[in-house]
C-alpha positions as CSV (number, residue, x, y, z in Angstrom):
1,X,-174.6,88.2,-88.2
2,X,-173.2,86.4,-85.0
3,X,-176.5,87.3,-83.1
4,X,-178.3,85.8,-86.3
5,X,-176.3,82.8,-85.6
6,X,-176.9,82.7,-81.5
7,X,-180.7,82.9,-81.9
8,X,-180.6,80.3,-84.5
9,X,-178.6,78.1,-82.6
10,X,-181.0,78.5,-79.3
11,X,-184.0,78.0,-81.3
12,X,-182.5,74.8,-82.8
13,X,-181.9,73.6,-78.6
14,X,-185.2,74.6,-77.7
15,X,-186.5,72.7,-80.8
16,X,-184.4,69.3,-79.8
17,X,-185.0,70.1,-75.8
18,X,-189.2,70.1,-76.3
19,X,-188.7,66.9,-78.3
20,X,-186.9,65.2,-74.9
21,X,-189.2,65.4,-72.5
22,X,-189.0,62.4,-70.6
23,X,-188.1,61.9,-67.1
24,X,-183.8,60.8,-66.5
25,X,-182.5,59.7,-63.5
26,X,-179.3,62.1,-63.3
27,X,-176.2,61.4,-61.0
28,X,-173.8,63.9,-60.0
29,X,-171.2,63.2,-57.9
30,X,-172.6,61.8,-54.5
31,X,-176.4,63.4,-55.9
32,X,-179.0,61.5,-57.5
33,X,-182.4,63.1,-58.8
34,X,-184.5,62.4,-62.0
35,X,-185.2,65.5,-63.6
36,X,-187.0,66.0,-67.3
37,X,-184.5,65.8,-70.0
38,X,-185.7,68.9,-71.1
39,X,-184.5,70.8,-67.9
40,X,-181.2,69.2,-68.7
41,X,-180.9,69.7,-72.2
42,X,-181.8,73.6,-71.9
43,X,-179.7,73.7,-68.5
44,X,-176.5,72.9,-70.2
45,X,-177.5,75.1,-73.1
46,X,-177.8,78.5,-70.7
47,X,-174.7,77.2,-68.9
48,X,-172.7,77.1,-71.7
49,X,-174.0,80.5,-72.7
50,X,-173.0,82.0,-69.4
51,X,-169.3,80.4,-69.7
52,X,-169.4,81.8,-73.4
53,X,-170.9,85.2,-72.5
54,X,-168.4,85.6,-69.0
55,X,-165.4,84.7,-71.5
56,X,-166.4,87.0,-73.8
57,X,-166.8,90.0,-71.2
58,X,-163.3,89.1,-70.2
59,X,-162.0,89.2,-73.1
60,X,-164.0,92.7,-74.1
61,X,-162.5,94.3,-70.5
62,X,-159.0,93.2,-71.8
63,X,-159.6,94.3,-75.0
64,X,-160.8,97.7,-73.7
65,X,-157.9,98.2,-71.3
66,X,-155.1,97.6,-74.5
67,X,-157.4,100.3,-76.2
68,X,-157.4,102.6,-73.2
69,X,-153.3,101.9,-73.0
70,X,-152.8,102.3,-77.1
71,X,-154.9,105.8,-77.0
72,X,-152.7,107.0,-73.8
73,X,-149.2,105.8,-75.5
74,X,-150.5,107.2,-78.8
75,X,-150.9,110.7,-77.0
76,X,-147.8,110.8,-75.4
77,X,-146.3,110.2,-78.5
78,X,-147.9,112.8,-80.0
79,X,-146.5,115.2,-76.9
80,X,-143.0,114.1,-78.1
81,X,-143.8,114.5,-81.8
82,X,-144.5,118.0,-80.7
83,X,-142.0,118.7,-78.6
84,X,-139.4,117.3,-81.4
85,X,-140.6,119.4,-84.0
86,X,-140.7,122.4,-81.7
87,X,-136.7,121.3,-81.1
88,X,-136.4,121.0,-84.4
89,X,-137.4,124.6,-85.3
90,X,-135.7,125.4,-82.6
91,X,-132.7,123.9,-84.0
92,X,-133.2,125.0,-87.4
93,X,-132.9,128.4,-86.7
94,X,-130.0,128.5,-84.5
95,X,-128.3,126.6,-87.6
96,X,-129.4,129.6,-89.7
97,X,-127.8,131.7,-87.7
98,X,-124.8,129.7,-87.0
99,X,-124.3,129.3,-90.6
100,X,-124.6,133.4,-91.5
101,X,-122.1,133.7,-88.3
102,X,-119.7,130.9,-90.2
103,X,-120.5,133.2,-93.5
104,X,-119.3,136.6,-91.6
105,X,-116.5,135.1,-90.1
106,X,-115.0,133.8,-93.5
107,X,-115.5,137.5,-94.9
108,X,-113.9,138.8,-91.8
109,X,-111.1,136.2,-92.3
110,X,-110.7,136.5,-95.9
111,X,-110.6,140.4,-95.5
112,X,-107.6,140.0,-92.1
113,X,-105.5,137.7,-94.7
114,X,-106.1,140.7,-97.4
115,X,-105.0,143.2,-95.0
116,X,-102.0,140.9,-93.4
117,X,-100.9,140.0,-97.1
118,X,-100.9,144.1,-97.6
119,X,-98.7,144.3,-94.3
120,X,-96.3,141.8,-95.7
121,X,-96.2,143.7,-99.0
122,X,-95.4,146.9,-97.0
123,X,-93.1,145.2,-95.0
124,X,-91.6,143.8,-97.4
125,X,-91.0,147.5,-99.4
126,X,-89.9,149.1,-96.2
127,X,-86.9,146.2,-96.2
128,X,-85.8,146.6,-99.0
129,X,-85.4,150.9,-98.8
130,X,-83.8,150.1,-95.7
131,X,-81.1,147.4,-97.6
132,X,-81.1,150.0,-99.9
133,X,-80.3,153.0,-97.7
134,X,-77.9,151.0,-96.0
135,X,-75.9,150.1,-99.3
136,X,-76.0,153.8,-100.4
């Protein structure tokens, strides 16, 4: 579409520049010539082509280079996704294991306060033979 529009554009110029051909006296700066208006007309035209087309290459190069740095942060990103979800793994397993060491020691502990509880029971009998004994 925009090349549609560029070739339409030039053909209307070239159109309008044949039409002028007479001879202009043209002054630029300390320069004087006469030149056909033609020459002019399609002189400006390319010029302002060139400007357009040298603009537009700069802004393609810049374009390209925010491309080039998007694609390299977007894989280094990806490297720390990775690395993350290998952590998190990682990490998920070690809580697994923390969690069935948590579950052993509260059997463990549950089973010392059985076995303390028992002690006190049996200290508690042996006390009382010996007040017993000792009243007898």
């Amino acid at each position: 579409m925009y090349l549609a529009l560029a070739l339409a554009f030039a053909l209307l110029v070239a159109v309008f520049a044949v039409q002028n051909v007479d001879v202009v006296n043209v002054r630029f700066f300390s320069y004087q010539f006469e030149t056909p208006l033609v020459l002019i007309i399609l002189g400006s035209a390319a010029g302002g082509a060139v400007i357009v087309g040298v603009l537009g290459l700069v802004k393609q190069i810049g374009m390209s280079f925010r491309l080039w740095e998007g694609q390299s942060r977007l894989k280094r990103l990806e490297g720390e996704i990775k690395t993350l979800k290998d952590r998190e793994e990682k990490l998920t397993g070690e809580l697994a294991q923390a969690r069935e060491r948590i579950e052993a020691l509260e059997a463990e502990n549950q089973n010392l306060e059985q076995a303390l509880a028992k002690l006190g029971e049996e200290r508690d009998a042996i006390l009382k033979g010996v007040d017993e004994a000792a009243r007898s």
